[in-house]
Each structure stands twice: as C-alpha cells, then as structure tokens.
N, C-alpha and C positions, 0 to 999 in steps of 0.2 A: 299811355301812348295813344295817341290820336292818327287814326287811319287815314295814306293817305293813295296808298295803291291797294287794290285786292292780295288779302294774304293765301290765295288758293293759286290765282294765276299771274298776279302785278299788273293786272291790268288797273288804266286811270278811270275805266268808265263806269262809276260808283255812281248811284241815285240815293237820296233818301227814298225810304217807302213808310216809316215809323218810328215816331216820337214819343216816347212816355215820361218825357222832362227828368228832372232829376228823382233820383232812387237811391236808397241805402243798399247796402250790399246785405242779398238776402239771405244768405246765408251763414253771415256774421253775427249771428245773434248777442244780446246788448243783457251783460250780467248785472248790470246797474242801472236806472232812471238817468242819474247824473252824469253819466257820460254822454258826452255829446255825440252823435249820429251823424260821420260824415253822408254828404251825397253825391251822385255822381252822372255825369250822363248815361239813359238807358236810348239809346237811338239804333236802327238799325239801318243800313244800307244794304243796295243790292248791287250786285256787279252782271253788266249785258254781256260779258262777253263769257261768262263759262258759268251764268246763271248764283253763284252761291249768295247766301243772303249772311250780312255778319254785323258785329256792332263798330260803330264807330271808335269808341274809344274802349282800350282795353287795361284793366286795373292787373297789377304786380300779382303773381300766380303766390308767391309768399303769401298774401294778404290773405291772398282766397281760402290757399287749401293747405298750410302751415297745420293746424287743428281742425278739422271737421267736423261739423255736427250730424250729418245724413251717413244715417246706417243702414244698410241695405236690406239685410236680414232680418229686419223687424216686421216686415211688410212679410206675410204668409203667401200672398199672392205672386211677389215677388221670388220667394222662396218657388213657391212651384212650377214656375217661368224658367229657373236656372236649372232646376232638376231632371226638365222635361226635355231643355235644350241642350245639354252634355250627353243625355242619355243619344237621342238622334244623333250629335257630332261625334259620340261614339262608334254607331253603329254606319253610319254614310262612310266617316274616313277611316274605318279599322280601325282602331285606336286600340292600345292594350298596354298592359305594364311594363314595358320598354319606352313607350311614348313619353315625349319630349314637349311640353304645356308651359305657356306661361296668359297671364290674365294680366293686361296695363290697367290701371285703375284698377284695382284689385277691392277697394274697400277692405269687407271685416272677412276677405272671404269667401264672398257667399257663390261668387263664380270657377274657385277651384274644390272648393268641400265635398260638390257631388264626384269629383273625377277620384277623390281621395277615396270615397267611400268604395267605388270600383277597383279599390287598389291600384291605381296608377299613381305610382310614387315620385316621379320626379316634376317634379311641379314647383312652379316660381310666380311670384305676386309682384307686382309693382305700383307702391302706395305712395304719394310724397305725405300722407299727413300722416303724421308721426303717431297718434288714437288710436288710428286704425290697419296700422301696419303691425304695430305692438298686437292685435288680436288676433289679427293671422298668422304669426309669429308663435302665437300658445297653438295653435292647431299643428305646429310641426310643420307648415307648408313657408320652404325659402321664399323671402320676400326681402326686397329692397328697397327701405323706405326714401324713394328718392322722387323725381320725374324720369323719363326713359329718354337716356344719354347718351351718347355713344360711349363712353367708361362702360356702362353695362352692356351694350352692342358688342364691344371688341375682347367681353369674355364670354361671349356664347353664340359667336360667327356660327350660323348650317348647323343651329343648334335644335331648333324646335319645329316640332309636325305641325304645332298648332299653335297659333297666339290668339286671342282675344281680346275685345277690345269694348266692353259695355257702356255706353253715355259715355264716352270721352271724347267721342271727336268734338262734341259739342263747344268742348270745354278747352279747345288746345289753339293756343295762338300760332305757335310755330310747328303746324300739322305736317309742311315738310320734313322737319328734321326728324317727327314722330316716325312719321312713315319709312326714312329710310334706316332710320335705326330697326324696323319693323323687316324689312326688307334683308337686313346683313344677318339678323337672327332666325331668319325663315330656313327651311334644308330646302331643295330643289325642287319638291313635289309637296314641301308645306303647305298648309293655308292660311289664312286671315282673315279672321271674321269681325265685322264691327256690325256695333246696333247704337242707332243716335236717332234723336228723336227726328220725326218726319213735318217737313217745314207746309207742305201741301196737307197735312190731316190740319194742321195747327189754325192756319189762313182758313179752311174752309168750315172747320169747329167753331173759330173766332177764337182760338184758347190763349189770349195774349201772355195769361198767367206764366208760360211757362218759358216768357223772356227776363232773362236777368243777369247779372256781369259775369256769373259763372261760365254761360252762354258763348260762345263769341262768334259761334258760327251755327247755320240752319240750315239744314241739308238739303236736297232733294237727289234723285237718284242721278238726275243729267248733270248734277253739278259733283257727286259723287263718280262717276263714271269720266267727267273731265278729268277731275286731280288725278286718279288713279292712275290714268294714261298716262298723263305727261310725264307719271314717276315712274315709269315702265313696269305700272303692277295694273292686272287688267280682273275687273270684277266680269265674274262667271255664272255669278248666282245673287236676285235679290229676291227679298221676300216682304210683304207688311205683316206687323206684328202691332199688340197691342198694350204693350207695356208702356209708363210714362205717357200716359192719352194718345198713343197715336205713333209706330217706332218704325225705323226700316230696319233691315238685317242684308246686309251686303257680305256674299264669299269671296273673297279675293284670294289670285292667285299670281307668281311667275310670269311673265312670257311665255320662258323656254318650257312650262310645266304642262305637260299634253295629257295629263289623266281625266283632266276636270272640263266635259264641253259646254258648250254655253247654253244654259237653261233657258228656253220658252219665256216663261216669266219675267225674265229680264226684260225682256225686249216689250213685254205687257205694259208693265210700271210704266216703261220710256213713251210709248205710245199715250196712256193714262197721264202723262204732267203734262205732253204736247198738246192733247185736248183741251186741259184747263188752261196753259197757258202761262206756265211759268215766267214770268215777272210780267206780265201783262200791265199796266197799269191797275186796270180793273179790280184786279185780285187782292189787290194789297187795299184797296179805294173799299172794296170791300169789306175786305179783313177789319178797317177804322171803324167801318158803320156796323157792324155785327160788338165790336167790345162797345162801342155807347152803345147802342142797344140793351146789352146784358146790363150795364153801370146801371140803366133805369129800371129794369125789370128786378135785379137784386135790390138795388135800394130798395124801392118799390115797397117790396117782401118784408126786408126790413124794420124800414119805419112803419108799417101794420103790425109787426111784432109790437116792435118798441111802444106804440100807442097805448098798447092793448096789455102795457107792463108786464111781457113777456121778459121769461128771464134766457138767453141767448150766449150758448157757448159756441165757440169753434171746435173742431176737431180734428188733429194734422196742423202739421206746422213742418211742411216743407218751405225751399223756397218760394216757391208760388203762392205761399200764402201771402207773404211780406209784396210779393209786387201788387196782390190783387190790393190788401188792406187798404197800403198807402197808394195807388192810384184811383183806387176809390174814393179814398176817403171817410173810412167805416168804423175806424179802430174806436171811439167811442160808444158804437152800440155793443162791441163783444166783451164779457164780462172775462174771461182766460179763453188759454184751448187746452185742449187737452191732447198732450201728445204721448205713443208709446216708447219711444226713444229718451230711456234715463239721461243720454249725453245734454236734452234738452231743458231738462226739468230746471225751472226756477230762473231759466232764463226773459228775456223779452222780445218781442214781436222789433226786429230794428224800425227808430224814427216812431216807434209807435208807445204806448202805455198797454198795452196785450201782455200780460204774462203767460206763460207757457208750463203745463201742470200735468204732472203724471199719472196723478189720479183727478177725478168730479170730485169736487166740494159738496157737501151736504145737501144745501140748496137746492130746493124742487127745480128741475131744467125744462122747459118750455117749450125748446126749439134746437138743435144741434146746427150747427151749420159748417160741412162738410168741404176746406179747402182741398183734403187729400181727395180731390174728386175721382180719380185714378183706381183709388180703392173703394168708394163710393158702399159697394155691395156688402165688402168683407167688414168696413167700418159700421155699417148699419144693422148686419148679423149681430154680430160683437157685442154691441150698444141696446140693442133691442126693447130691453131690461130699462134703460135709464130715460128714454122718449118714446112716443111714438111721431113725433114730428122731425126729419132730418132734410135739410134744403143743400142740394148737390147745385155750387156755385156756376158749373158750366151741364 
C-alpha cells in the first residue's frame, strides 16, 4: 500500500526526507539460498503538519508478523528493563491482585511475567504471531493470538486499569483503530502506556539501522501528543528511556480522568525537539551525512580486517542487522553471526549469504562485530572468553 495522505492526521503535506532503495524484509529471514529474496521500497516521509515521520509504502502485517523470529526475552538487558518498569507501574498506579492488565504486542511474554510473579492474576496478551502467542499461553497468561480488533474491544469494554503497549506503535499502520480499541478497554481512571522507539535520538545518533518495513512510523513526542489529542486521549507523562538505542515512554490518559496531572517533564521533551527542530530540513540533511559517514568509517575497519586475513563474525541478528548488511554492502566480509535466539539458528541474513548460528564454530575469531549494538556491553561481557576484539557498528 503506497502512502498517499499522513496515517496520523490525513494530512497531504508529506516530504521525502529518506531513501534507502530497495530492501528485503528484515525480519523475514530466508531458510534457503534458493529462495529468491523479494524487495521492497524502504523510504521514509515526513508530514509538516502534526510532525510524524513514516514510510511510504507499507507491506501486508500477515507477511510481517504471521511467524516471528524476535524474541524478547533473550536479551537479559531487556529482561531487566520490564522488571524494573512493572515494578514502578505497580507502585505509581496501586496496582494489586484485582487489577485488570493487558500488554498489545505481548511477544513470549516478557511484559506480563513480572506482574504474574506479583500475583496479579488477571492478565491478557495480545500476539498476532502464532510462535509467540503459543509461549505465553504455557505461562498460564490469556492471550489472544490475534492484532487488537474491536471483536477483542467489545468483550472487555472499562475492562483494564492498565494496558501496555512496548515497540508497537512503531509497527502499526492503522494506529487509529489501535487506539480506540485502546480507548473502549480502558476503565475511567485507566492508563496507557507506550514506549516506541524515539525518531530525534535516532536522527541525531545517525542510527539508520533501526528503519525497516516492520517500522512504519517514527515518533517524536509533538507528533505523539498530536495523535493523542485528536483521539481524545491526552498524554500526562513522558519520559526517555534507553532500550532499542534510544526509546520514549509516553502515560496516557482519559480526558475526563483528573487523578493523573501533567508532569514537568512533559512539557521538557516538547521544548527539547523545538530547539532541535523537528523536521527542519537540516536534520534529516544531516541524518544522510552522519550514515555515509559511518558506511566509510565501518567499511573502513573492515577491509583492515579483511586485508590482515582476519577471521570476522557478526553477533545479533536482529532486524538492523539485515538493513545495515545490505545497505552497506558487507555481507561478503562476515563469515555467520551468531545469534542467541534458537527461533533463528540455521537461518539466513535476507538478500544476503550470512548464515545465522547458535553456537561459534571452532575457528580461531579475530574480530566480533557487534549489529545487536543496543546490547553492545552485555554481548561483550558474554563473549569475553571467544575475542578480545568486538567493533560496536554505531
């Protein structure tokens, strides 16, 4: 589907700001050589009138997230990020074993297991990819392995204190009808909390890695605080956080819901993207000359390995690997990766000859070279033992 109004506000006044030509879907990883590797446009626009930034064309959500290979819970870092953040939404919004929870994007998981462990038993998942629904399903926690519909809205209307919502706004083409199915499930003094990755850390890191069709939209907090409005849900509280290179955390609330007052902070951030300049030209002019930049300084790095008959693994095989590989153009110097996520093992890098390995091969390793940049410290702890050389891609 090729965009031709903004899917936040309908508005026509769409700009390019970035091209990354065609791209395989990276997170469809390729169980054969001989299968061929469709591609697809990665482009993104931006819209002046309620700031959001998204892609232009958007690939069948079947396609995408029918089976998933990104498991959540493999990542310890990760793990400690959801532990830390239930325990706070526990103790800010009262929360106790009557409470009423549900997590959209639920994965294996890994965002209701801490609320379980506190015994609060009524708790609901919602997965569309049928892998990872079936896992949260063994934990005893209801889950719907669907997208969030209204069929699931209109049996649990003023049902839930809390929903959640981890990296999916990213991911949702039709964030209206998310929201108000978010909206009819909420009770009166509910909340709603999402965290999606943050489009100003990304622009000003240079992290292009972390676009790709799963993607379809790039947040910022003014362009977050538009959509809300217009859907008469008013965010009360945001925060930065550091998960996925760079994350925001937006509270949202009600209208009519007077418990929750407007946090300081909020009003920071918004000041904070006015100074830089949200769609500025510049920004984005910039963002182009910061990824070449990196393409030469990794290459760069590279072929000194390569020269010097270094032997050169990857390590992590999220989708930001598959966008950096093939817009680099690298997949030739890396001999596998090595990733923790069995869902992966013996798969291929899409468009690319990269296999994908659960364990290191034999073979003396040279140089590690680290796509899961995000976990950078906790992959380097880990590994210790297998290099003393690890090259963190951003």
């Amino acid at each position: 589907m090729i965009l031709k109004k903004c899917r936040v506000c309908n508005s026509s006044k769409l700009i390019k700001v970035i091209d990354l030509k065609k791209q395989p879907l990276a997170n469809n990883l390729v169980a054969s050589l001989n299968k061929k590797t469709k591609l697809y446009p990665l482009k993104i626009f931006f819209c002046k009138n309620c700031k959001n930034s998204q892609l232009s064309e958007v690939v069948n959500n079947k396609i995408l997230f029918n089976n998933y290979y990104y498991k959540s819970s493999i990542s310890l870092t990760l793990k400690k990020h959801f532990i830390e953040s239930i325990n706070k939404y526990i103790r800010r919004f009262k929360l106790n074993k009557n409470s009423h929870i549900m997590d959209v994007g639920s994965n294996d998981g890994i965002g209701l297991l801490p609320f379980k462990k506190k015994n609060i038993k009524n708790l609901y998942g919602v997965e569309p990819a049928k892998n990872l629904s079936k896992i949260t399903r063994k934990l005893n926690i209801k889950t719907y392995n669907s997208f969030l519909n209204s069929k699931i809205a209109r049996k649990n209307i003023n049902k839930f204190d809390l929903i959640t919502a981890s990296n999916v706004f990213a991911h949702v083409n039709k964030i209206k009808s998310l929201t108000d199915n978010v909206a009819k499930m909420l009770k009166k003094n509910g909340i709603f909390i999402v965290e999606v990755q943050y489009l100003p850390r990304m622009l000003i890191d240079g992290s292009f890695d972390n676009i790709y069709h799963e993607h379809v939209n790039y947040w910022c907090l003014t362009s977050l605080e538009y959509f809300f409005k217009i859907n008469k849900l008013l965010i009360f509280d945001a925060e930065l956080i550091n998960t996925h290179g760079g994350s925001i955390r937006v509270y949202i609330k009600k209208k009519n819901n007077l418990d929750q007052p407007i946090r300081k902070r909020l009003k920071n951030i918004l000041i904070f993207e006015n100074k830089i300049g949200i769609g500025n030209k510049n920004l984005f002019k910039n963002f182009k000359k910061k990824i070449e930049d990196r393409k030469i300084k990794l290459k760069k790095k590279i072929h000194s390995l390569h020269n010097k008959n270094n032997y050169l693994v990857g390590y992590g095989a999220p989708a930001k690997a598959s966008t950096l590989i093939n817009f680099f153009n690298i997949s030739k110097y890396i001999y596998y990766i090595k990733d923790d996520n069995p869902l992966k093992n013996g798969k291929f890098i899409p468009n690319t000859n990269v296999e994908i390995l659960n364990k290191f091969k034999k073979n003396k390793i040279d140089a590690i070279l680290v796509f899961a940049w995000n976990y950078f410290d906790e992959i380097k702890k880990k590994n210790k033992k297998i290099t003393k050389k690890f090259i963190k891609v951003f």
